[in-house]
C-alpha positions as CSV (number, residue, x, y, z in Angstrom):
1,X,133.4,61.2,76.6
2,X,131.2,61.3,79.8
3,X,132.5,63.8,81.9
4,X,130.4,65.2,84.0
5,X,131.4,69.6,84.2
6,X,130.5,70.8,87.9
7,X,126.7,72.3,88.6
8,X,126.9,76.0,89.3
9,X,124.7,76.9,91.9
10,X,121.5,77.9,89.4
11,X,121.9,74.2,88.6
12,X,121.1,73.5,92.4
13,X,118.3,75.8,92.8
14,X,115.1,73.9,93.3
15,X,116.9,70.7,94.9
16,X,116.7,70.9,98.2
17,X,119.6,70.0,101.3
18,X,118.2,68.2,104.1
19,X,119.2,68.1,107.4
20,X,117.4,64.9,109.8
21,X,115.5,64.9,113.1
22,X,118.1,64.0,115.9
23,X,121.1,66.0,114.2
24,X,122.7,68.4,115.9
25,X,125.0,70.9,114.3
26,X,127.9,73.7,115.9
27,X,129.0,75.7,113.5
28,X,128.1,77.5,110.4
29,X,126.1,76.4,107.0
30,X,126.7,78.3,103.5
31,X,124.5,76.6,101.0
32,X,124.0,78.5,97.2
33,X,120.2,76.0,97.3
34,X,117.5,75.1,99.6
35,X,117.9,73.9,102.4
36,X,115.5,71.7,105.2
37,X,116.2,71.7,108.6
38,X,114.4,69.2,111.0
39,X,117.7,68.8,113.2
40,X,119.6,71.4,115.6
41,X,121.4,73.9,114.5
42,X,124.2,76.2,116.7
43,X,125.7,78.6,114.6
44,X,124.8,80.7,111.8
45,X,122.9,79.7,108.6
46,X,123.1,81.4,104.8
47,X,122.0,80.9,101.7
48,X,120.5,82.7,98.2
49,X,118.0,79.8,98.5
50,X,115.5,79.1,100.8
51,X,115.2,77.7,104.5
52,X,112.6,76.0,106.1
53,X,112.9,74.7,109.5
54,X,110.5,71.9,110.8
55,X,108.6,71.6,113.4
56,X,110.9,69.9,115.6
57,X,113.7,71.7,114.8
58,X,115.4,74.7,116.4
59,X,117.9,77.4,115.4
60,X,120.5,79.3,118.1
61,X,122.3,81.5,115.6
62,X,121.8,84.1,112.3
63,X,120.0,83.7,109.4
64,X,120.4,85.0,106.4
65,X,118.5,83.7,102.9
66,X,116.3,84.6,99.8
67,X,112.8,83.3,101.8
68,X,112.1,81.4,105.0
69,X,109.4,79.0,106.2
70,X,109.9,78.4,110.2
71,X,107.8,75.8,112.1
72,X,110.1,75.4,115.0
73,X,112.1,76.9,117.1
74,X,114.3,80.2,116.5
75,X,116.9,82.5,118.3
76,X,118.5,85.2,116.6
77,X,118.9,87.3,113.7
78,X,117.0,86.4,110.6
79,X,117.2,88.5,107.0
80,X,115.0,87.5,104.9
81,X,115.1,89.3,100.9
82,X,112.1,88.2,100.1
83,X,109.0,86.4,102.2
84,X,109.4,84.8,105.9
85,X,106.5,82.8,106.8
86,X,105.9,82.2,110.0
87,X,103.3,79.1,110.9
88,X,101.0,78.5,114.0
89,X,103.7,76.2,115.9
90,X,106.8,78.8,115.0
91,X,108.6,80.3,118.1
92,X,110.9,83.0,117.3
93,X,112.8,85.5,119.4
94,X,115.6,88.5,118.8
95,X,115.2,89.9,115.4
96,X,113.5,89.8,112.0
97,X,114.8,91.9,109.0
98,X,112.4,90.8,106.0
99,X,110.6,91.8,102.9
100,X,107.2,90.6,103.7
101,X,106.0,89.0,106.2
102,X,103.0,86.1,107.3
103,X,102.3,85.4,111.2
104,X,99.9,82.6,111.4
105,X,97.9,83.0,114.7
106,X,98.9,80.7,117.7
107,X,102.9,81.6,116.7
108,X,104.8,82.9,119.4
109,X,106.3,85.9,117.6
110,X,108.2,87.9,120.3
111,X,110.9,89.6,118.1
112,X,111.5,92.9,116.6
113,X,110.9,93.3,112.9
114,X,111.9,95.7,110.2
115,X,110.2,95.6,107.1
116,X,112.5,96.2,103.9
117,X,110.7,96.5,100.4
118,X,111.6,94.2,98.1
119,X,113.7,96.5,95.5
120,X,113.1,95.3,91.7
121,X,116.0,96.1,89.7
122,X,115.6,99.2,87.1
123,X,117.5,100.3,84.3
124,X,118.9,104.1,84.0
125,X,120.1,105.6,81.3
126,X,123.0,107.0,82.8
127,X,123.4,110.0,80.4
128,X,120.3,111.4,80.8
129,X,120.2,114.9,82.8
130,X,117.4,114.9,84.7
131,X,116.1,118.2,85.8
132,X,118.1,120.8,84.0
């Protein structure tokens, strides 16, 4: 009479996993919603959410989400679909595959980046002949 079904994962969008200062982490993180991270993580992060990463926290590993806030510390790979903003205190360093990207001055942005266009999806009508 009061079951509860399971949440599929567009349930979870919007609520957020949180990860604490003074936690430290080795090995990998697959979340289907948003995550916080203010601890330490080794290992590789992903998600079809969002990170952010705190101020005092710091990432040794690759990243790969929807959109990204970083505050603290990073070292890696990072693909970002959509947006990855980087704020004043962020340190990152490797690589940066994004959408768009925001650099606030004073970050320490020594990475390469590769921009990526954000690609809407269209519909075709396949059994049109264009051109002939």
């Amino acid at each position: 009479m009061f079951e509860k079904s399971p949440k599929s994962y567009t349930d979870l969008l919007g609520k957020t996993n949180r990860i604490v200062e003074g936690t430290l982490i080795k090995g990998d993180i697959v979340s289907q919603a948003d995550f916080r991270l203010d601890g330490e993580l080794v290992g590789n992060f992903s998600s079809k959410g969002k990170i952010v990463i705190g101020p005092a926290a710091s990432v040794i590993g690759d990243i790969i989400c929807k959109s990204a806030d970083i505050e603290g510390k990073f070292d890696g790979k990072i693909e970002v679909k959509e947006m990855l903003n980087v704020k004043s205190k962020a340190s990152i360093h490797g690589e940066v595959i994004c959408g768009k990207l925001s650099v606030e001055p004073g970050a320490d942005f020594s990475a390469s980046c590769f921009m990526r266009p954000v690609i809407k999806n269209t519909k075709t009508n396949d059994g049109e002949q264009g051109g002939q």
